[in-house]
C-alpha positions as CSV (number, residue, x, y, z in Angstrom):
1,X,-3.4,-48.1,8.9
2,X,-5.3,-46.4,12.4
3,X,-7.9,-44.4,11.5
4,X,-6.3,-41.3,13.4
5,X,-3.6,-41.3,11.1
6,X,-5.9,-40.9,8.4
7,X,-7.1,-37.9,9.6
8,X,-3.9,-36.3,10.8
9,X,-2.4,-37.2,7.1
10,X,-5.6,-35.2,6.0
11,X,-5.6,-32.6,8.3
12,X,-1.5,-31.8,7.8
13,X,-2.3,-31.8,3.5
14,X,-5.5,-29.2,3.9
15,X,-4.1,-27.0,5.7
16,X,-0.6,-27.4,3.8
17,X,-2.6,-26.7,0.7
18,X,-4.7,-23.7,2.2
19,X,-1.1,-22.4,3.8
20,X,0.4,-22.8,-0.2
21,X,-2.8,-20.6,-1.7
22,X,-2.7,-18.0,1.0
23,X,1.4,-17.8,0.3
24,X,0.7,-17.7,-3.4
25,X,-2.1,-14.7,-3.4
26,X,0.6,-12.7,-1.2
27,X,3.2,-13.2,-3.6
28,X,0.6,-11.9,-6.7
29,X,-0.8,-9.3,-4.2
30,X,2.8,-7.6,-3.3
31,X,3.5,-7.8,-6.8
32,X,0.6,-6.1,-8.4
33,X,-0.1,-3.2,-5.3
34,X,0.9,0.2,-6.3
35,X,3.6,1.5,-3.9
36,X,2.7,4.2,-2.2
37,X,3.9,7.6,-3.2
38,X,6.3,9.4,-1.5
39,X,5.5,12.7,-2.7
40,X,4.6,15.1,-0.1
41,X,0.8,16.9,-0.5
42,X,0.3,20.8,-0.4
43,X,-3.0,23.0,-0.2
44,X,-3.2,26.1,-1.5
45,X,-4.1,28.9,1.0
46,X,-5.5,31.4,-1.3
47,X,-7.3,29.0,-4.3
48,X,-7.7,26.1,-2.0
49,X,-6.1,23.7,-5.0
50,X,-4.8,20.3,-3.6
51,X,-1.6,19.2,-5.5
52,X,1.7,17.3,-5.0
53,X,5.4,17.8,-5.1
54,X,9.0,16.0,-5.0
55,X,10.0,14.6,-1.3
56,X,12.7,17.4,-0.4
57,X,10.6,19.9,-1.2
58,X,9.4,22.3,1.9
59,X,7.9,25.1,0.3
60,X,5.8,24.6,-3.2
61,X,4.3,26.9,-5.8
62,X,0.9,26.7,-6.6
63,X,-0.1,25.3,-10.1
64,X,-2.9,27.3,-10.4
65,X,-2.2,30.9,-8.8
66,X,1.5,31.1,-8.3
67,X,1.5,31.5,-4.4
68,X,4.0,29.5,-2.4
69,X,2.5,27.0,0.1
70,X,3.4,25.0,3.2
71,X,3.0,21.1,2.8
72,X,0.1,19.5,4.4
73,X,1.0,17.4,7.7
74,X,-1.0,14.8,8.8
């Protein structure tokens, strides 16, 4: 068997086994990662609190003082 075949046949495994690991630590990766939240964030005007509320929601209430808020755009 030529030598060059050799190394292609161990060239072609290594990376086949690196290309395997790399596909396996995605997999565990996706499956472990918190999604991210798709709550929207609000800031208090008056108390300067930072909290969070449903998706559909435009205008929120304040959890600490009561006062009605605009959500935060970034």
């Amino acid at each position: 068997m030529p030598i060059h075949t050799l190394i292609l046949g161990f060239v072609v495994m290594t990376l086949g086994a690196v290309g395997l690991i790399v596909f396996y630590t995605e997999l565990r990766r996706r499956k472990f990662q918190p999604h991210p939240s798709r709550d929207r964030i609000f800031r208090c005007k008056e108390c300067q609190s930072v909290y969070t509320d449903d998706p559909d929601v435009d205008r929120s209430r304040c959890p600490q003082c009561g006062k009605l808020n605009e959500a935060i755009e970034f």
